[in-house]
N, C-alpha and C positions, 0 to 999 in steps of 0.2 A: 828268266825272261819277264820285263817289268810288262804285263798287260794293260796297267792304266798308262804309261807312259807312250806306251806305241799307240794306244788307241787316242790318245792327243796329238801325236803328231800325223797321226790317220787325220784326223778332224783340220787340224788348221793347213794340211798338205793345200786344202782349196778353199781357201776362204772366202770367194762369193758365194760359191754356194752354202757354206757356214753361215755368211751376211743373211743370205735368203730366209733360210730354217729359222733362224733366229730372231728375226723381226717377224715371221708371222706366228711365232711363237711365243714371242713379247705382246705381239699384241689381242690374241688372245686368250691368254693369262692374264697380262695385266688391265683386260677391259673386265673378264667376267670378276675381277677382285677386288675391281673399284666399285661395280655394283653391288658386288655384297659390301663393302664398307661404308657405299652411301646408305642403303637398306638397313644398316645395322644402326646406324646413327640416326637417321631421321626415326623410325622405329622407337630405340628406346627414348628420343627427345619426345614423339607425341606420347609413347608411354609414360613418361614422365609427369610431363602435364597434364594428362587425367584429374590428377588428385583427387580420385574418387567422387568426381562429380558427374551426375546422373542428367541433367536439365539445364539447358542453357536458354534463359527466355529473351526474347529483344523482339524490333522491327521486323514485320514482315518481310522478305523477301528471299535469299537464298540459305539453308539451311546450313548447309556446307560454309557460308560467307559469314556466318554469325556465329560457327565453331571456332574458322580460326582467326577469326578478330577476338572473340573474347579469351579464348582459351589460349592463344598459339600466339597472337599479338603480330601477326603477317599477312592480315588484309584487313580491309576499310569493312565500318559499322556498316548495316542493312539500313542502319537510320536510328531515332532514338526514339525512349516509350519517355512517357509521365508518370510522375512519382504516382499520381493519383491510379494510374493502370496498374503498378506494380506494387502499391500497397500489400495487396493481398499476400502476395508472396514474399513480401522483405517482412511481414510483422513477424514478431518474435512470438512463438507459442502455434502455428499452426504445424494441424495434428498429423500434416503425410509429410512435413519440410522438417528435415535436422537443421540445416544451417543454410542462408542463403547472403550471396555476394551481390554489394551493388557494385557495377563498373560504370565509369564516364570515361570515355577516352575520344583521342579527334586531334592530342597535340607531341609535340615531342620535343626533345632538346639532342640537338647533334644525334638526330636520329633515333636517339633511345624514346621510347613512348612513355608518355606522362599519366597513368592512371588515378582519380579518383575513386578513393573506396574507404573500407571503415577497416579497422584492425580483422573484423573477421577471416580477410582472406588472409594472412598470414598462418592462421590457425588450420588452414584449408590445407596453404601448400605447405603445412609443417617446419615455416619459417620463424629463425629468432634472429635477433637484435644484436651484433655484435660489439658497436659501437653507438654511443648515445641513446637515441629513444625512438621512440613509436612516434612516427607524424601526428598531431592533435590539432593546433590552430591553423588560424588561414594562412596561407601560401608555406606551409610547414612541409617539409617532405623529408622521406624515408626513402635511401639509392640502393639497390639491391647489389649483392657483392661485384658481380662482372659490370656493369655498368658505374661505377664505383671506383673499378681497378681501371678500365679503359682511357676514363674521361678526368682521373686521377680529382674525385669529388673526396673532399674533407667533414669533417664535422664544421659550418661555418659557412662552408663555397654558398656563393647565390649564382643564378641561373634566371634566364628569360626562356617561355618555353613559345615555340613556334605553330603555326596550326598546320594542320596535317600530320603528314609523317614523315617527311623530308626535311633535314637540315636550309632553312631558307631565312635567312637574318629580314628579308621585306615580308614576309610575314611574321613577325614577333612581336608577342603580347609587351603590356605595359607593367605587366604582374612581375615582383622580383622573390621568387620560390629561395628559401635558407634550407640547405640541410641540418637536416638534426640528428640523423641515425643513419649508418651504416646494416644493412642484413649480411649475417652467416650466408656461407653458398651454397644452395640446396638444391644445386643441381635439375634445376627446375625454371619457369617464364621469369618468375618472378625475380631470379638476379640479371636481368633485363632490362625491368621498369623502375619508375621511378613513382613513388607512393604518397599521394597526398589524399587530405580529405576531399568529398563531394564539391564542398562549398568551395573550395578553391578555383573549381574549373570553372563552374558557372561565373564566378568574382572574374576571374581573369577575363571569362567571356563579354564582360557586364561593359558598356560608355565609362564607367568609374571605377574599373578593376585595376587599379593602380600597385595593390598589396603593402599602401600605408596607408589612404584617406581613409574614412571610415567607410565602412561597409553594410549592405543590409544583412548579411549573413556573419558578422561581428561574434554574435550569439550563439553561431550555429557550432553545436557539439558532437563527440564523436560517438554518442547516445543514437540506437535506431532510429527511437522515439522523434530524435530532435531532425533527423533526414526526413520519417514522414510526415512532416509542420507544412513542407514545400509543395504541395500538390502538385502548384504549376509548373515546378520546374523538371529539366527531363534528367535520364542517364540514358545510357546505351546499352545497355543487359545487366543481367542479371543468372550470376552462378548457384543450382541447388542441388543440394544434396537430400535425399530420402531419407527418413527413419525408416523404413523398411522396402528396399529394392522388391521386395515378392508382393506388396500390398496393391490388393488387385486397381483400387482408386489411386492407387501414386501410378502404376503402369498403364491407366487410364489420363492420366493428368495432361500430356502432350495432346492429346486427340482432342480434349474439351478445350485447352487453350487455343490449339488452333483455329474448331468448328465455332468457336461461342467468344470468340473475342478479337479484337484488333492487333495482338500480339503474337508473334510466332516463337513454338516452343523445338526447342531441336534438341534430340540424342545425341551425346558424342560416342558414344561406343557404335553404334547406327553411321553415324557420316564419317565418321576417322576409317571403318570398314570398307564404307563405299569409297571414298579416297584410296584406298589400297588397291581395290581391286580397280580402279582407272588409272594407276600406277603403273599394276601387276601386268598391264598390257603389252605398254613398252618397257617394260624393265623385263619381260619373258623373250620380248625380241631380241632386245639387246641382248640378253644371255644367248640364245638360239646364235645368232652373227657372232657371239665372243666363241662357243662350241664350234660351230662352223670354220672358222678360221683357222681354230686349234686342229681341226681333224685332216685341214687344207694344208700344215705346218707338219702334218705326222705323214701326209703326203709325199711332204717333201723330202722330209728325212728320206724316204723310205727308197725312190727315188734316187737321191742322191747316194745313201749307203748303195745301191743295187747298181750304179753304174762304175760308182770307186772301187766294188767288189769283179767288173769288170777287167776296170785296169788294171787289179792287184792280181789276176791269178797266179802268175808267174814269181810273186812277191811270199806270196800267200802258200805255193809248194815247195817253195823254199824254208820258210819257216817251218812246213813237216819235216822236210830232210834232214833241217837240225834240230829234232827231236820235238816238235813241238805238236801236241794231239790234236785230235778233230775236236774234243769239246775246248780245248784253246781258242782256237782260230773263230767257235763258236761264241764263247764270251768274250774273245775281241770285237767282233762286228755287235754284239750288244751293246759293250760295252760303249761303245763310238754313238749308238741311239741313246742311250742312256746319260751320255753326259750330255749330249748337245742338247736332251729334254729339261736337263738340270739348268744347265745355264737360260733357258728362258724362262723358265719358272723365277730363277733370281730374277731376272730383267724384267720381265713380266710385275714380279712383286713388287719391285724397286719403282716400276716404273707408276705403276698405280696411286702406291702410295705420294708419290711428285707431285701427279694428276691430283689427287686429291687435298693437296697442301696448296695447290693452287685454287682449285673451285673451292678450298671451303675458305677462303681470304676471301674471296667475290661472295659469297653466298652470308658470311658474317657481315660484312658491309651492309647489305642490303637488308639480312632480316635482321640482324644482332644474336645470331645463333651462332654458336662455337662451333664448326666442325673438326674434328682433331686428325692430324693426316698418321701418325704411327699409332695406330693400336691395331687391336686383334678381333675379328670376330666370330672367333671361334671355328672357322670352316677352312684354315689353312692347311689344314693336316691334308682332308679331302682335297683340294687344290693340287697340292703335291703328290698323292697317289697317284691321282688321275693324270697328271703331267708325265710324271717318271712309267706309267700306266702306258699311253701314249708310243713315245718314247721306245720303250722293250715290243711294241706292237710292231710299230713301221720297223724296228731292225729284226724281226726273229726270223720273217723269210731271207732275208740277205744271209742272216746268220746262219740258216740250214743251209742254205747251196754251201759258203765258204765249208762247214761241216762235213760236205759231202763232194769236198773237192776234190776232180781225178788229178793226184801228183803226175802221174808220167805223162799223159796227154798234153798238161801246162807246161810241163820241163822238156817236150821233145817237141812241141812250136815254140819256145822259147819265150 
C-alpha cells in the first residue's frame, strides 16, 4: 500500500478546500520570509556602511537626517557648516580624530549622487581603484563600481550633474565632470556615488562653473591643507573616526559640539539603533499577522482533514479489512497534514522571494541600493520546521480518531 500516493489523492479528492489551506498558508510563509529577507538585507547594507565611523558632524537639525545623508546617501543634508567651523576637526594631527571625511553633496547624475571629497574616504570605506585613477582636478571624477556598471560609465564618459537628487535635465549644471577612474565593488555606499573633489561642487555651483573657463579654485588641490585656504566656503559634513573609541574626551566630543557650538554632532551606532527599534515595531506586527495567519491555515487543515475523516470512515474500514493497521491509517491522515504544510511552505517561499524581486527593483530606483531577491538568510531551516511543525499539529487529532476507528460500526452503516 503506496501511503504517499493515497494521501495525494486524499488531498486533491477536494480541491477548494486545498485552494483554501494553501493560500493562507502561502501567505503566511511567504509574508513572515519576506520580512526576514528585507531585515536581512537592509541590516547588513547599514552594517556595511558603518565603516567604522564613530562621529558624523553637519548642520543642526535631525540627527537621524544627517546619518543617512552622509552615511547611507537616502535623505536630504540638515544644511551645510563652513570650512571655517569645521576646521577643527578636518586638520590633520588632532589628538582624539584618526581620520576625518569632508562630504559636499546636493547633486546627482541620473540619480546616482555626486559627492565631493578628498581620497581619504576611500581608505575609510576600504575602497581601490580598478580602472584608471583617483579623482584629482576640477570636474575630475571617480564612479564607483555599481554606478559604473548601471549607467555603462567608461574611463572618458562626461556627464552634467543635476541639483538635488532626482534625475531632472531643467535643473542641470553648466560643469561637464570626465571620468577617470572606475572603483573595485566593495560592497559598500560608496559603489553608488560618484567621486569628485571639493572644489568641483562649489565650481559647478559658482555664475562661472562652466569646467573649462578658468576658475578661482584652478589651484585648489587634493592636499587637506589646500580645502582649509577656503574658510568661506561650505560642505555638508563631515565623517570621523576616533584614535581611541574608550577615550573619555573623544566619548565627550558629541556633547561639547552640540552644547558649545553651531554644528550638530550625531552617533551612528546611537541613530542606526533607534532606527531599528522604530522599525522593530512594525516589522513585529507584521510578523505577529504573518504567525496569525499561519495558525488561521493550520486551522484549516485541521478542519478540513477532520471533516474528509468524516466522509472516509467507510473508506477508511475498509482499508483495515484489507490488512491495513491503525498506525497506517494514522500516518495517512499525517501524512495529508504534512504535505499540504509542505507545499505552502514552497509557495510561500517561492512566493516571497517574487515579492521581493519586485520591491527591490522599486526601492533600487529610488535609493540606488541593490536589493537581491534569491539569497538566504539563514533562518529557512526554522521556517520549514515550524511550517511542516504546523502541519503534523492540525492533522494528529484527525489522525488519532482515524487510529482508533471502530471497523464494524462503519461497515454495518455502510
Amino acid at each position: 500500500m503506496n501511503i504517499l500516493k493515497l494521501a495525494w489523492k486524499n488531498i486533491i479528492h477536494n480541491p477548494l478546500n486545498l485552494l483554501l489551506n494553501l493560500v493562507l498558508l502561502t501567505l503566511g510563509v511567504g509574508l513572515i520570509n519576506f520580512i526576514l529577507l528585507f531585515n536581512h538585507q537592509l541590516k547588513d547594507k547599514f552594517d556595511k556602511n558603518l565603516a567604522g565611523i564613530d562621529l558624523v558632524i553637519g548642520a543642526k537639525g535631525s540627527p537621524l537626517q544627517l546619518i543617512l545623508c552622509s552615511m547611507y546617501h537616502i535623505d536630504a543634508p540638515t544644511g551645510n557648516i563652513s570650512i571655517k567651523e569645521a576646521k577643527p576637526f578636518l586638520r590633520i594631527g588632532h589628538p582624539l580624530i584618526k581620520a576625518s571625511v569632508p562630504l559636499s553633496v546636493g547633486d546627482n547624475y541620473k540619480g546616482y549622487r555626486i559627492v565631493g571629497t578628498d581620497h581619504s574616504i576611500l581608505t575609510m570605506y576600504d575602497a581601490q581603484v580598478a580602472v584608471g585613477k583617483k579623482w584629482s582636478g576640477l570636474y575630475e571624477a571617480t564612479a564607483g563600481a555599481e554606478v559604473a556598471a548601471v549607467l555603462g560609465l567608461e574611463i572618458g564618459s562626461e556627464f552634467k550633474s543635476s541639483h538635488g537628487f532626482s534625475d531632472d535635465q531643467d535643473l542641470e549644471h553648466d560643469g561637464v565632470f570626465r571620468i577617470v577612474g572606475i572603483l573595485e565593488s566593495t560592497g559598500s555606499v560608496v559603489d553608488q556615488l560618484l567621486l569628485c573633489n571639493t572644489a568641483s561642487v562649489w565650481d559647478v555651483h559658482s555664475n562661472h562653473g562652466d569646467g573649462h573657463n578658468h576658475s578661482k579654485y584652478d589651484n585648489f588641490s587634493m592636499e587637506r591643507d589646500s580645502l582649509l585656504l577656503y574658510e568661506e566656503e561650505e560642505i555638508t559634513s563631515i565623517l570621523v573616526q576616533y584614535v581611541n573609541r574608550t577615550n573619555f574626551q573623544a566619548l565627550n566630543m558629541p556633547r561639547n559640539i552640540n552644547e558649545n557650538t553651531d554644528l550638530q554632532a550625531a552617533s551612528p551606532a546611537y541613530e542606526i539603533n533607534r532606527l531599528y527599534d522604530m522599525m522593530g515595531t512594525g516589522t513585529k506586527a507584521l510578523q505577529l499577522l504573518a504567525i496569525l495567519i499561519a495558525i488561521v491555515s493550520a486551522i484549516s487543515i485541521f478542519v478540513s482533514l477532520l471533516n474528509s475523516l468524516r466522509q472516509r470512515k467507510y473508506e477508511l474500514s475498509l482499508l483495515r479489512v484489507l490488512g491495513g493497521k491503525p498506525t497506517t491509517l494514522f500516518f495517512l491522515i499525517v501524512m495529508e497534514g504534512v504535505i499540504m504544510a509542505l507545499l505552502g511552505f514552497l509557495l510561500g517561499m517561492l512566493t516571497s522571494h517574487i515579492a521581493m524581486s519586485a520591491m527591490g527593483s522599486s526601492l533600487s530606483e529610488r535609493y540606488n541600493y541593490q536589493f537581491a531577491s534569491w539569497i538566504q538568510h539563514g533562518q529557512e531551516a526554522l521556517i520549514f520546521a515550524m511550517t511542516l511543525g504546523l502541519g503534523f499539529l492540525a492533522a494528529v487529532i484527525p489522525a488519532i480518531m482515524a487510529y482508533r476507528t471502530d471497523i464494524h460500526n462503519n461497515l454495518s452503516e455502510g
